[in-house]
C-alpha positions as CSV (number, residue, x, y, z in Angstrom):
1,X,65.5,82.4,-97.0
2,X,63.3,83.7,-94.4
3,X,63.9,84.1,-91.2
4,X,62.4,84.1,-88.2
5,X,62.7,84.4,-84.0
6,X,61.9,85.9,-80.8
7,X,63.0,89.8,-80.2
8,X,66.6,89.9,-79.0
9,X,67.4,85.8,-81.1
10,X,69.6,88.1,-82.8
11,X,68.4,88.1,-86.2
12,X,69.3,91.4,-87.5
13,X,72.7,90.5,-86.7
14,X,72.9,86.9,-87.8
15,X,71.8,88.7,-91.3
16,X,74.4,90.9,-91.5
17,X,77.2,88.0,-90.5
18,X,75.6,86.0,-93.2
19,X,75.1,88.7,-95.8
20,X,78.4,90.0,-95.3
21,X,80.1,86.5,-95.9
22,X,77.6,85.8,-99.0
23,X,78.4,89.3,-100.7
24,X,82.3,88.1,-100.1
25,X,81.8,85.4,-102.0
26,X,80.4,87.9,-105.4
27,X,76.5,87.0,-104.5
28,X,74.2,89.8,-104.6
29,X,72.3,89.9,-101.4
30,X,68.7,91.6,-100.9
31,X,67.7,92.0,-97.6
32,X,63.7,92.8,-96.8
33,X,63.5,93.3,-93.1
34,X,59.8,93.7,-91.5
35,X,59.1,95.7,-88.9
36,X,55.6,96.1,-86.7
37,X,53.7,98.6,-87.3
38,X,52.1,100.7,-84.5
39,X,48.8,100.1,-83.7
40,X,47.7,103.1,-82.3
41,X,49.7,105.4,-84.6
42,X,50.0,103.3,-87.5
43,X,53.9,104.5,-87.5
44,X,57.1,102.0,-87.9
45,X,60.9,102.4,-86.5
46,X,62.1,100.3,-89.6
47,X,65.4,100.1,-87.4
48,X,66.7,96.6,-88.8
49,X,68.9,98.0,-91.5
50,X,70.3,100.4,-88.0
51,X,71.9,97.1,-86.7
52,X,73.3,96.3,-90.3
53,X,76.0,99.0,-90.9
54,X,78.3,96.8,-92.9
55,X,76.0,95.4,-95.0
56,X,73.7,98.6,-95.6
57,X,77.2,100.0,-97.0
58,X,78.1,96.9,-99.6
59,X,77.4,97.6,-102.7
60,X,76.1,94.0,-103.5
61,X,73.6,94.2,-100.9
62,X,70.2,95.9,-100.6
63,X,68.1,96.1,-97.5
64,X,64.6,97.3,-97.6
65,X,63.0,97.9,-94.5
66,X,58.6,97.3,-94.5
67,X,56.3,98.2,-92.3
68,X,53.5,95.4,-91.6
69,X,50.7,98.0,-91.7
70,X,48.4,96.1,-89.7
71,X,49.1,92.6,-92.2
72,X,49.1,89.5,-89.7
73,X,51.5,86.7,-90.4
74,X,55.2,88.6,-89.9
75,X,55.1,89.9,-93.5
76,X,53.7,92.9,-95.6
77,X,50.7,92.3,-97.8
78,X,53.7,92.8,-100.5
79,X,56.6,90.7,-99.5
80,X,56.2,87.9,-101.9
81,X,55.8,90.7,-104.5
82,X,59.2,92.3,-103.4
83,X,60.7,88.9,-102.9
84,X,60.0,88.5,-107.4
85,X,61.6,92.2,-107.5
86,X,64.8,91.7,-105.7
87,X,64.8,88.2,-107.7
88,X,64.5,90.1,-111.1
89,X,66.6,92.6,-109.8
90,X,70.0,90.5,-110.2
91,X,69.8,89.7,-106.6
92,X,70.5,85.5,-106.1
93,X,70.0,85.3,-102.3
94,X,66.8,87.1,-101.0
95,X,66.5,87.1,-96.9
96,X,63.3,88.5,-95.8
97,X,63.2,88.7,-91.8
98,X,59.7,88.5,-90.1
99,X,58.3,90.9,-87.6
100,X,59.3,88.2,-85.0
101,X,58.0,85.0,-83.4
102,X,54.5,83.9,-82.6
103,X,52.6,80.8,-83.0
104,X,51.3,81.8,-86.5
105,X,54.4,84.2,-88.0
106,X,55.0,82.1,-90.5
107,X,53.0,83.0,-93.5
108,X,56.5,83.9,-95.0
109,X,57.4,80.0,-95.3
110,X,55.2,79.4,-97.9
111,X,57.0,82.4,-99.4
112,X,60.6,80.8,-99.7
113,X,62.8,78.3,-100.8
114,X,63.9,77.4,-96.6
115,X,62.6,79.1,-93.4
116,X,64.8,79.5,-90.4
117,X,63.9,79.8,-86.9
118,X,65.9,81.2,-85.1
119,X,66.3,81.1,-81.3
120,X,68.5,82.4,-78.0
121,X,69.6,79.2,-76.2
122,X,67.9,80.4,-72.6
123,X,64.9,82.5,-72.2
124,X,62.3,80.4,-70.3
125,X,60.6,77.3,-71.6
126,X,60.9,77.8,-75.2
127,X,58.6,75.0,-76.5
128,X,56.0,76.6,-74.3
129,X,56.2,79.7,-75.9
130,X,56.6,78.5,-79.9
131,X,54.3,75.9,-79.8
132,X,53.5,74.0,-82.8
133,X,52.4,76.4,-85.4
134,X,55.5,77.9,-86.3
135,X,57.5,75.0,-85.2
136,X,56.1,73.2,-87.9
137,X,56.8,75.1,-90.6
138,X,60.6,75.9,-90.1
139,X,63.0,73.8,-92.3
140,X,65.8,74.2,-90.0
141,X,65.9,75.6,-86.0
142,X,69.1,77.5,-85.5
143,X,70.0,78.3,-81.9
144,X,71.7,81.7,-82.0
145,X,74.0,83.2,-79.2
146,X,75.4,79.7,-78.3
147,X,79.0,80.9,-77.0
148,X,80.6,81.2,-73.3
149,X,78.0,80.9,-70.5
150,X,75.7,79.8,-72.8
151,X,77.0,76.7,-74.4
152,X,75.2,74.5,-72.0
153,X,71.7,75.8,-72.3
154,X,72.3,75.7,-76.0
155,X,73.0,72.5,-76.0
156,X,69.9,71.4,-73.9
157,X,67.2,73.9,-76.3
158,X,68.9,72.3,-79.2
159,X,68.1,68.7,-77.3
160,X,64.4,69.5,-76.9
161,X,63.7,71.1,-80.1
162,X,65.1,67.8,-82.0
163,X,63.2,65.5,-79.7
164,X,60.2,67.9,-80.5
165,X,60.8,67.6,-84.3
166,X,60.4,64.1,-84.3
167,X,56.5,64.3,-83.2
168,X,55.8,66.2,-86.0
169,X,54.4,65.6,-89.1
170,X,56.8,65.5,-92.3
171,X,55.9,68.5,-94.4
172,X,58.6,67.0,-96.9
173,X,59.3,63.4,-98.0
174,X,63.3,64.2,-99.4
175,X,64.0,67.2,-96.2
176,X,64.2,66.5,-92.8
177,X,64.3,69.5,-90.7
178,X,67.4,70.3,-88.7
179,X,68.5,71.8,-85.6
């Protein structure tokens, strides 16, 4: 699965949730989280396995954190590489998390077997800031953070994007995307 949103959609934490409940029931969970790399010092935080305490310490997960070292698209030049590794590795659920969201962070859908879009449920005019590129290639929009307060504009992002995913085009004939 790969996964991908704005900064603060929660997706570091939506892994772990979902990891954590996946390793509970015996899979074996690889994680490879992408982090942006600096441009001016070329450096990386590789912080997401920081926010993924539980899962870093369960023994049927593994989380890899990659810099993007200047590679456009929300991936490393070597994710789908890693993605065969964990694979032959044992592990049967693979979650690679993109740097975030842009119009054209999506190279990793071409990369896996679903790609998730996550999303906050307030923020601003969301559509506006998507756009189509990436909305076209998610499989299935999940608004994150949709408790309390926040219910209501949940409801109304989740209204727009599936009026929104009707003007696209169908990149499958037997999946429609969901939100």
């Amino acid at each position: 699965l790969g996964l991908s949103g704005p900064p603060g959609a929660g997706k570091s934490t939506f892994i772990e949730c979902f990891g954590k409940m996946l390793t509970e029931r015996k899979h074996k969970v690889a994680v490879l989280a992408v982090d942006p790399s600096s441009s001016t010092s070329g450096g990386s935080l590789l912080g997401d396995k920081t926010r993924m305490t539980e899962l870093s310490r369960d023994m049927n997960a593994y989380i890899r954190p990659s810099p993007t070292s200047g590679t456009l698209g929300g991936v490393t030049r070597t994710t789908n590489e890693a993605i065969l590794l964990c694979e032959g590795g044992g592990y049967d659920v693979v979650l690679v998390e993109t740097v975030g969201v842009g119009q054209s962070e999506f190279a990793v859908a071409d990369m896996v077997d679903m790609f998730i879009l996550l999303l906050p449920p307030a923020g601003g005019d969301e559509l506006q800031g998507i756009k189509r590129g990436i909305i076209e290639m998610a499989d299935l929009v999940a608004i994150n953070k949709a408790d309390g307060d926040l219910v209501v504009p949940a409801r109304r992002i989740q209204a727009e994007y599936v009026s929104a995913m009707k003007l696209l085009r169908k990149r499958s004939k037997v999946w429609r995307p969901k939100v």
